[in-house]
N, C-alpha and C positions, 0 to 999 in steps of 0.2 A: 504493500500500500504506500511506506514511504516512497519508495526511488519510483511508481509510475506520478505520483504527488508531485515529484524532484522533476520528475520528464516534462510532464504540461507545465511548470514553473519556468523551466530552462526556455521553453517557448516564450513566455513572456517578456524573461529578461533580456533576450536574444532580440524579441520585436524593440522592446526599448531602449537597447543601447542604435539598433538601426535607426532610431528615429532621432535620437542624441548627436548620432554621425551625420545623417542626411542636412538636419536643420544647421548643426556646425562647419560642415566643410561646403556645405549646396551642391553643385551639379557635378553628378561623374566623370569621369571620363572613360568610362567604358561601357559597355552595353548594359543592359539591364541588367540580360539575364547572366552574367557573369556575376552579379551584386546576388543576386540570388542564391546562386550556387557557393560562393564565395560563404553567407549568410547560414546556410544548410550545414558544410561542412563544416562551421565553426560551431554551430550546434552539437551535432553530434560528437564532434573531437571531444568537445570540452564537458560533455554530459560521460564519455566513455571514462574520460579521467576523472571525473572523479566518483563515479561508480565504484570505480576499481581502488582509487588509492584511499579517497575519503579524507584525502591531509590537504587545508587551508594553503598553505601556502606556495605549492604544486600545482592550487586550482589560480592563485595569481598570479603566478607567472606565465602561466598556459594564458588566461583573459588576458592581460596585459599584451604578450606578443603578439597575439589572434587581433586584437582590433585594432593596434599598432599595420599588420599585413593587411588587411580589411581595407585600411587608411588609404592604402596605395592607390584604389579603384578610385580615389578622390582628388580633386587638383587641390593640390597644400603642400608648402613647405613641410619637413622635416619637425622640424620643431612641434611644429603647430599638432603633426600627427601625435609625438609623444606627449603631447601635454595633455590630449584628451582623449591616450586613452590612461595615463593618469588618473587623471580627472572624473573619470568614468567608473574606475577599478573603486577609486578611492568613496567615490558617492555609496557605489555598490556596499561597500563595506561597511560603512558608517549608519546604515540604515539594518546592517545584520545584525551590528552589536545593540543597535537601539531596539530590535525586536526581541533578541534574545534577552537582554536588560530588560524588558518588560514583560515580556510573557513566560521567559522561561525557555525548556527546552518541550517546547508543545508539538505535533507532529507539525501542524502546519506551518512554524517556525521553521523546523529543523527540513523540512523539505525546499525552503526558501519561497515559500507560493504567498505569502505574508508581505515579502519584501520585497517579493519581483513584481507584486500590484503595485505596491507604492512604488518603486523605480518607474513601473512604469508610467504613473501619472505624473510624478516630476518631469517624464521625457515631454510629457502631453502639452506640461506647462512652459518647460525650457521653450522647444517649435513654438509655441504662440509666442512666445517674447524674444526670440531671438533666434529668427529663420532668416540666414544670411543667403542671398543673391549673388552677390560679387565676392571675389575673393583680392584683396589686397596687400601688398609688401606687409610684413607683420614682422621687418627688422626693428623690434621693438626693445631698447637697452632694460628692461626691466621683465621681460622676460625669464632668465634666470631666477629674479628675484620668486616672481608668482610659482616656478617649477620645482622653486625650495621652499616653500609655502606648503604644498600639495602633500611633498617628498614628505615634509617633519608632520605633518597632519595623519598620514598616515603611521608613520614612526612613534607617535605618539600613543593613539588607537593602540598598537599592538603592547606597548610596554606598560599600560595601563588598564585597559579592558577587561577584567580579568571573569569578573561575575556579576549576577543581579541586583548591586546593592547601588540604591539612590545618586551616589558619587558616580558609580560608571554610567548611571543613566546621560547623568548632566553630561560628564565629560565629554560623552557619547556624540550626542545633543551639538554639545560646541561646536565641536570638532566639524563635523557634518555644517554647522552655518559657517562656520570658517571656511569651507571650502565654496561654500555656494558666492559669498563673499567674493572670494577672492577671484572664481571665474567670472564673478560681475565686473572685479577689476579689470582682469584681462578684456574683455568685453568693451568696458570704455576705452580702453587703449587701443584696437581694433577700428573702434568710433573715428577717435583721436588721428591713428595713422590713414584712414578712407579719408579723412577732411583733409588733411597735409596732403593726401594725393591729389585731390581735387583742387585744391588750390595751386598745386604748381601745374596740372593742366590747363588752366584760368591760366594762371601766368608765360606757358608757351602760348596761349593763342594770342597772347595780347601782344607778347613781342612779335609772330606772324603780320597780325593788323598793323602795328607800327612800321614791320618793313615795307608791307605794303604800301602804305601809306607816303612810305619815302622813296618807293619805286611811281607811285602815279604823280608825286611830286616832280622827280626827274625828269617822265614825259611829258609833264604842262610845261617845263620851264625851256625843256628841247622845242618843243612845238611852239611856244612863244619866240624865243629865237629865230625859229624857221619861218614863219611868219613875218616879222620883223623884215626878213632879210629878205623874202618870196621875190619880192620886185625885181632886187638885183640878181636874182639867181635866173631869172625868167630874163630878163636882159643880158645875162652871159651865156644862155643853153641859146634863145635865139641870133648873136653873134655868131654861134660854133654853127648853127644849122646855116645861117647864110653864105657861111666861109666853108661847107661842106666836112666838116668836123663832125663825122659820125661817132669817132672811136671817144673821141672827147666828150663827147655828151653821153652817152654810154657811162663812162666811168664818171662823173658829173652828175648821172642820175642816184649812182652808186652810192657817192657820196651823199649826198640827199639822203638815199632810203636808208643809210646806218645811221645817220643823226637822228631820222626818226623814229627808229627800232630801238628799245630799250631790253638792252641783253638780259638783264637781272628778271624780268618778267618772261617765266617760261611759260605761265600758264593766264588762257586770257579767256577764262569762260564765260566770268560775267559775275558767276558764283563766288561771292566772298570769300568764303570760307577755304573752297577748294582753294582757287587763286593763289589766295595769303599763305596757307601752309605751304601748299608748294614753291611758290617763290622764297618763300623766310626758308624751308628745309633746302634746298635745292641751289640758293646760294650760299651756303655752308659750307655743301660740297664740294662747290663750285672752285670756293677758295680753299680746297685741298689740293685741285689742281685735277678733279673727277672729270673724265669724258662724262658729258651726262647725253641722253637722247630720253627726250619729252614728248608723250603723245594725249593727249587729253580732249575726249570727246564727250562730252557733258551737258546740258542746259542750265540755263543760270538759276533754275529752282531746281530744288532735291528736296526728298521726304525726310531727308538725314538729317538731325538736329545739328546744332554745331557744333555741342559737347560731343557729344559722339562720334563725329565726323574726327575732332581733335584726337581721341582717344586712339580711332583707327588708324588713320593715317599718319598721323606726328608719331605714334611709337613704333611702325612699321620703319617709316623714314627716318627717326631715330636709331633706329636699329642699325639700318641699314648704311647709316652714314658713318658710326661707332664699325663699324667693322671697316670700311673704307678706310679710315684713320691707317692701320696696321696695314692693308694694301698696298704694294708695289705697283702694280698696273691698274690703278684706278678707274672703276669704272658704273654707271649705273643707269639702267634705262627704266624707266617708269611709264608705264602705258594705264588711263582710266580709260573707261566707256558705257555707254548706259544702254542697252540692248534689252528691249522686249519685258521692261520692269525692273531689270537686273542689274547692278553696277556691278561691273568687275575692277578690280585693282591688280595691277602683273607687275614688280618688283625683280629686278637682275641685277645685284650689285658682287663685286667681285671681293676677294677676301684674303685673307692667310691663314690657313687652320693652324702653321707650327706657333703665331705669334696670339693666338686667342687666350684670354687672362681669364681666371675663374671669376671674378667679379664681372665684368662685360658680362657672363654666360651669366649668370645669377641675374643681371637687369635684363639682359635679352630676353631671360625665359618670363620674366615679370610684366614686360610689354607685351608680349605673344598672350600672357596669361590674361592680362585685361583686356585687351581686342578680343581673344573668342571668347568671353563672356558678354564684350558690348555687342559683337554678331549675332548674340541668342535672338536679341530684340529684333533684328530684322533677318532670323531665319537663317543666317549666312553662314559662311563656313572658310574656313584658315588653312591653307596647305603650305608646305614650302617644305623642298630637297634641295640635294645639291649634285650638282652639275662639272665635269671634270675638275674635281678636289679643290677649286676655285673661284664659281660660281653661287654666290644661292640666291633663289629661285622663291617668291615670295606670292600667291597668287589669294586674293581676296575675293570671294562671291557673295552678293545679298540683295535683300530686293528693298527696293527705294522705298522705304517706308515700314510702319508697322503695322499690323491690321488691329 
């Protein structure tokens, strides 16, 4: 009667740490039914173990590495995975001694069906108050601090906990708000760094608009010149045509249409947004000394917010401009277009894999990681390989707008 009690219990607590992970880390990265199976086997592993061995501390270390691997199915830093299933372990456990402290050694104590309800309604509660969407950089300096928090909460639990007397209840009790506590801290920290990100994206588009701003500068002030001067230029191409000076006016024209072309404006769709980030990204590169080749086919409305538009495109170009840096044969072609609802973005910028720094790769993968989460919104989807060991190959799809 205990261990089928223990069986349907392990279901419970099994559903509720899923629902601790889902609302904690948000979207997969793998198929469903992988999360499933993944879910099943960690069932049954950790029901077998402790059938068989029955010793506490066998059965944490087994939970602990189980949903630490679980983690992987989920886009998260390292960190982020250890700390909840910490976190997790640690809840779990705090809610055993407080039933045991209270009830006793009752069957449905000792089979855990007591504790795995209530686990499971704090997951119920956690999800409503903190079902995260996005995942953000969570280089957070105090991190350590909240991990040694968790660590001695539990440390303490075991050095103290010992039986049902009033003392262990409280202790119990703490213990357990202390932790809930403390992942509230983590939590506003989390808060804390999505607003610091948000604001330096605020702050790349504003530097965008201000180059802009000083590239259509340039052209009024070119085109006032030229204007100015129109008469006499029109009086020296007609000299060269009456004096049969073809080749002279030819290159005469030449001269003209560069004064009128403003090089720093690669992009001339109309659309702010696009415009300014590409010319602010794309003169950057420009003064690396990048071959660049620009194709931009667009209409001057899009469904793309401008936050988002920033988000995609400034950290792709970002990316890809950070790797040019380390490049010997500089290079990068950018092609947009808007086909049948659909905007593509095609990205080819060249690299050096021997000179790549694990920091670059740690921001790289954190760009990438915000872009396919702001694509969820409109459906789209992030590829990118790479191409004779020097290449990479960056291709964006999504449809203009959200329904």
């Amino acid at each position: 009667m205990e261990t089928s009690l223990y069986l349907v219990s392990n279901v419970i607590r099994i559903y509720a740490i899923s629902i601790f992970l889902d609302s904690f880390f948000g979207n997969l990265k793998c198929k469903r039914i992988i999360k499933i199976i993944a879910y099943i086997s960690y069932y049954f592993i950790g029901s077998l173990v402790w059938i068989i061995s029955q010793n506490t501390n066998i059965n944490l270390v087994i939970n602990t590495a189980a949903i630490i691997l679980i983690s992987i199915l989920y886009r998260a830093t390292w960190k982020k995975r250890v700390f909840s299933a910490i976190w997790v372990c640690a809840v779990g456990m705090f809610i055993d001694w407080i039933a045991f402290s209270i009830l006793g050694n009752s069957q449905f104590v000792q089979s855990g069906f007591l504790q795995y309800v209530l686990l499971l309604d704090l997951a119920f509660l956690f999800r409503h108050l903190y079902h995260r969407h996005i995942e953000y950089s969570s280089k957070s300096p105090y991190f350590l601090l909240i991990l040694l928090v968790s660590l001695g909460t539990i440390a303490v639990g075991i050095l103290t906990v010992n039986d049902s007397s009033k003392h262990d209840i409280i202790v119990a009790i703490i213990l357990l708000l202390i932790n809930l506590i403390n992942f509230y801290t983590y939590h506003l920290e989390q808060d804390r760094l999505k607003n610091k990100h948000m604001v330096e994206l605020i702050q790349a588009s504003n530097d965008a608009y201000q180059n802009q701003l000083k590239i259509m500068e340039t052209s009024q002030r070119e085109m006032r010149y030229l204007r100015h001067d129109m008469q006499k230029h029109l009086n020296t191409m007609r000299r060269m045509l009456q004096e049969k000076e073809y080749a002279e006016v030819q290159e005469y024209l030449t001269t003209i249409e560069n004064a009128i072309i403003v090089k720093e404006e690669y992009s001339k769709t109309g659309n702010r947004d696009v415009d300014s980030l590409i010319n602010y990204e794309l003169a950057l590169a420009s003064d690396l000394g990048t071959a660049i080749m620009c194709r931009i086919d667009l209409p001057a409305e899009l469904n793309i917010s401008s936050f988002d538009m920033t988000v995609i495109l400034g950290n792709l170009l970002d990316n890809a401009i950070e790797a040019l840096r380390q490049s010997e044969n500089k290079r990068l072609l950018l092609s947009m277009k808007l086909t049948r609802g659909i905007v593509r973005i095609d990205i080819e910028n060249s690299y050096n894999p021997k000179q790549k720094k694990k920091a670059d790769q740690k921001q790289h993968g954190i760009g990438l990681l915000s872009v396919s989460h702001t694509l969820e919104k409109y459906h789209g989807d992030l590829k990118h390989y790479v191409e004779d060991n020097n290449k990479y190959h960056t291709t964006v799809t999504m449809f203009n707008g959200t329904e």
